[in-house]
C-alpha positions as CSV (number, residue, x, y, z in Angstrom):
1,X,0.0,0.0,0.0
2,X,1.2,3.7,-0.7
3,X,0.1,6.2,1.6
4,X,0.9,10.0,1.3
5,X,2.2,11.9,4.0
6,X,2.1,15.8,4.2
7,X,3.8,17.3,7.6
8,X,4.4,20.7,9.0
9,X,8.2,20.8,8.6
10,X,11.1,21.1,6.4
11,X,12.6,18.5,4.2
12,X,14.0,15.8,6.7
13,X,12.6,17.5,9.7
14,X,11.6,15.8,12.9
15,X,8.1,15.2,12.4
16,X,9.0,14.0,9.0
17,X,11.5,11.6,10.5
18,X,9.8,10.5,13.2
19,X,6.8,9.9,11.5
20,X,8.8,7.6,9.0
21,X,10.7,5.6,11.7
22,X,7.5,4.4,13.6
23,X,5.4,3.2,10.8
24,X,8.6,1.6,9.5
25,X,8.6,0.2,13.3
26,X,4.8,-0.3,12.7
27,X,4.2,-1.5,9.1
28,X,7.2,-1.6,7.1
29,X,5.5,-3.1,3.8
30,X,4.0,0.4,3.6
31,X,5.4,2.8,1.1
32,X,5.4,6.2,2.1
33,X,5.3,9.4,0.2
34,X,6.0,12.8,1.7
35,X,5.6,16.2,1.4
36,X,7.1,18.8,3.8
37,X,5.4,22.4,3.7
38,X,7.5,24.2,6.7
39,X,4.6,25.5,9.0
40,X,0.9,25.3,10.0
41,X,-0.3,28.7,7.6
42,X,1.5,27.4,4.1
43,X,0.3,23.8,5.7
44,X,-3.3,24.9,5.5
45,X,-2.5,26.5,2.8
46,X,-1.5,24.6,0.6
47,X,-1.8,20.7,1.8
48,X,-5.1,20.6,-0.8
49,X,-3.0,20.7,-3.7
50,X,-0.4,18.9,-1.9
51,X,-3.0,15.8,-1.0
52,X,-4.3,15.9,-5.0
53,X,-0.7,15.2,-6.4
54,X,-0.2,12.5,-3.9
55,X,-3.8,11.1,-4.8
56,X,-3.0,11.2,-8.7
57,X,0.7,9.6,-7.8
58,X,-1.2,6.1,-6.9
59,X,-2.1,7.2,-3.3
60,X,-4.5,5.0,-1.5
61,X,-4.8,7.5,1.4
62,X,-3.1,10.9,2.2
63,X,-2.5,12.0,6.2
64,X,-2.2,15.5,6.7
65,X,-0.3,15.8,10.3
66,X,0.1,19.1,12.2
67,X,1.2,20.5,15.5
68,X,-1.7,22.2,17.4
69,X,0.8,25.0,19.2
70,X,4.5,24.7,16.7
71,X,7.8,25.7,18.1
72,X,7.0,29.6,16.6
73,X,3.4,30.1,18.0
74,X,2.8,33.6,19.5
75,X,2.9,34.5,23.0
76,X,-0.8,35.1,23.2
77,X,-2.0,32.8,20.2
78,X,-4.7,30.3,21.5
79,X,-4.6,27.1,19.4
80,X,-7.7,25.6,18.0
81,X,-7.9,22.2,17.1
82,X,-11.5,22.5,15.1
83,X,-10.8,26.0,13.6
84,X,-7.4,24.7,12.1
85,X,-9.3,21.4,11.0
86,X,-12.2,23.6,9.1
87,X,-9.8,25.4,7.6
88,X,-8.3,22.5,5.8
89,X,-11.3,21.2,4.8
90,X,-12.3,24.6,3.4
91,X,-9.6,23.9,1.3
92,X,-9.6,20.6,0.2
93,X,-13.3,21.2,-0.3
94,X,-12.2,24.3,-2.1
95,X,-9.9,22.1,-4.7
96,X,-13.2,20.5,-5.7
97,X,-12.3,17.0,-3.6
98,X,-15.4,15.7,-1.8
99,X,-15.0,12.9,0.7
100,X,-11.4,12.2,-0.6
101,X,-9.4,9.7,1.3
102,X,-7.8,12.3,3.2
103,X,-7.0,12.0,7.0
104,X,-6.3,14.7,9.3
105,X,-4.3,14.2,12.7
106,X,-3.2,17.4,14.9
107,X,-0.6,16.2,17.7
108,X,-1.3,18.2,21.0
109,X,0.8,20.0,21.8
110,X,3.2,19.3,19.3
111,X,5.5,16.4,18.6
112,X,7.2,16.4,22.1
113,X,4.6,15.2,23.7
114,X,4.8,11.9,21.2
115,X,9.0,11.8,23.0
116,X,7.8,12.6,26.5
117,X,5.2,9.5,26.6
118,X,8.3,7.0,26.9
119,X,10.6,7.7,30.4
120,X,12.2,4.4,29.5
121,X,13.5,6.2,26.0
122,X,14.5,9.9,27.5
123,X,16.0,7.5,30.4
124,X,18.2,5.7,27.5
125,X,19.3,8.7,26.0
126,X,19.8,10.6,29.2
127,X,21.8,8.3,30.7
128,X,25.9,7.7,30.6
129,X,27.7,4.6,31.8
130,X,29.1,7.4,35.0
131,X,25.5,9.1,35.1
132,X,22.5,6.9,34.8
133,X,19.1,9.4,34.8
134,X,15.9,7.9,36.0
135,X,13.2,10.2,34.4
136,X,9.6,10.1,36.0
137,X,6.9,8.8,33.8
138,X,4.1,11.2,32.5
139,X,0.7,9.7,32.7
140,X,-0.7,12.2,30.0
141,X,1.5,13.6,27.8
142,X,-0.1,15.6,25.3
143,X,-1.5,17.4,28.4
144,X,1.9,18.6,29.3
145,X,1.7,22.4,28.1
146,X,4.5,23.6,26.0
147,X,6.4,19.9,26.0
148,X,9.8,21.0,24.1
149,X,10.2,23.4,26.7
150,X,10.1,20.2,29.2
151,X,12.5,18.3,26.9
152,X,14.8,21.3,27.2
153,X,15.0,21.2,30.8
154,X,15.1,17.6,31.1
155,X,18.2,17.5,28.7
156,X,20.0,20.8,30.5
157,X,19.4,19.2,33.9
158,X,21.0,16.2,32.7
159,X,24.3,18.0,31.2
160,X,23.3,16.2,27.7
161,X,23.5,20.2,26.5
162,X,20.7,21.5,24.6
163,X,17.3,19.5,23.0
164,X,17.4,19.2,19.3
165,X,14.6,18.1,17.9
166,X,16.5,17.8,14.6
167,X,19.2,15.1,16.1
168,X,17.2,13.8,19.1
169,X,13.6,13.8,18.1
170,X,14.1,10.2,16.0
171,X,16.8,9.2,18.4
172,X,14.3,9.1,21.5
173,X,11.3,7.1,19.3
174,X,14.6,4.6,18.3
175,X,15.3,4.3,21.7
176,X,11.7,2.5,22.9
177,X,11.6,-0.4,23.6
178,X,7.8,-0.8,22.3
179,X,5.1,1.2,21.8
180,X,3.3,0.6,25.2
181,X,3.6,4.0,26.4
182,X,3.5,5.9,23.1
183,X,0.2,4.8,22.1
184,X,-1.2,5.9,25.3
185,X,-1.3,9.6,22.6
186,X,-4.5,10.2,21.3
187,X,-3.0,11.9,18.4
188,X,-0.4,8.6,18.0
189,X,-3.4,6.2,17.9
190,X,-5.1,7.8,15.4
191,X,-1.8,8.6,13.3
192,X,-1.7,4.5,13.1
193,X,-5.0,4.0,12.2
194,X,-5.3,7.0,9.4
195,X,-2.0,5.4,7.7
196,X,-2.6,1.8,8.2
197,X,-6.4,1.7,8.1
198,X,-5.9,-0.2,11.3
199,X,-6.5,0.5,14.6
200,X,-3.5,0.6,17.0
């Protein structure tokens, strides 16, 4: 099966890596197609044009994933999971494609909270042979407001230096040892099931 992917950052981001390592993890006969389009506005934007090329390429289904609150959001900008999802159905509806096999999935808050639901993970990459790091598990992480900021701290406190999600976002989903606690993500569950046409 070929199933198209369009995600909310650069070519080779972390949402377009990690993305690709778990359903490798998950389903590897599955062929995936991406398209990166940098940020939520060109997202929205333009992920209706973006979902029709991947259709016409031999697509069976097309995922649209996005961050409810990204890395840039503004101070006082209150997210909104249904006013971003009407949008893009405004547009796809817009393109002229009714009841296309497209699947939308926002991650709350963003893609941290995905890397936060594993203590067992962070612990692995935490840890040194001198300094092993137990990290607390988080019952609910896509409750945790403003998780990158928590990854930062748990990294600094650590002295592993700063949190990249560019080099440690795909390094912390390689590091678990299942998926126990990661599918304990709403967003995760559903991220499965849209590209799979599976439940988790």
């Amino acid at each position: 099966m070929k199933v198209g992917l369009i995600l909310e950052c650069g070519r080779g981001g972390p949402d377009e890596q990690v993305c690709v390592h778990l359903i490798r993890r998950i389903a590897p006969e599955i062929e995936l197609i991406r398209t990166t389009l940098d940020n939520k506005p060109r997202l929205i934007a333009q992920c209706a044009s973006a979902a029709a090329r991947l259709l016409e390429d031999g697509c069976e289904r097309v995922v649209i994933i996005w961050d409810l609150f990204p890395a840039w959001r503004q101070p006082r900008e209150i997210p909104c999971r249904r006013r971003d999802r009407t949008e893009i159905l405004k547009a796809l509806a817009m393109a002229g494609m009714k009841n296309p096999p497209v699947y939308l999935v926002c991650i709350a808050e963003e893609l941290e909270a995905w890397l936060l639901s594993d203590e067992r993970a962070l612990a692995s990459i935490l840890s040194t042979s001198a300094h092993p790091v137990r990290v607390p598990r988080i019952q609910r992480p896509e409750t945790v407001r403003n998780p990158k900021a928590r990854l930062l701290k748990l990294f600094q406190q650590n002295g592993r230096g700063r949190y990249s999600d560019m080099l440690h976002a795909v390094r912390i989903v390689g590091a678990m040892p299942d998926l126990t606690r990661i599918r304990r993500c709403t967003s995760f569950a559903r991220f499965v099931e849209k590209v799979t046409g599976k439940p988790l």
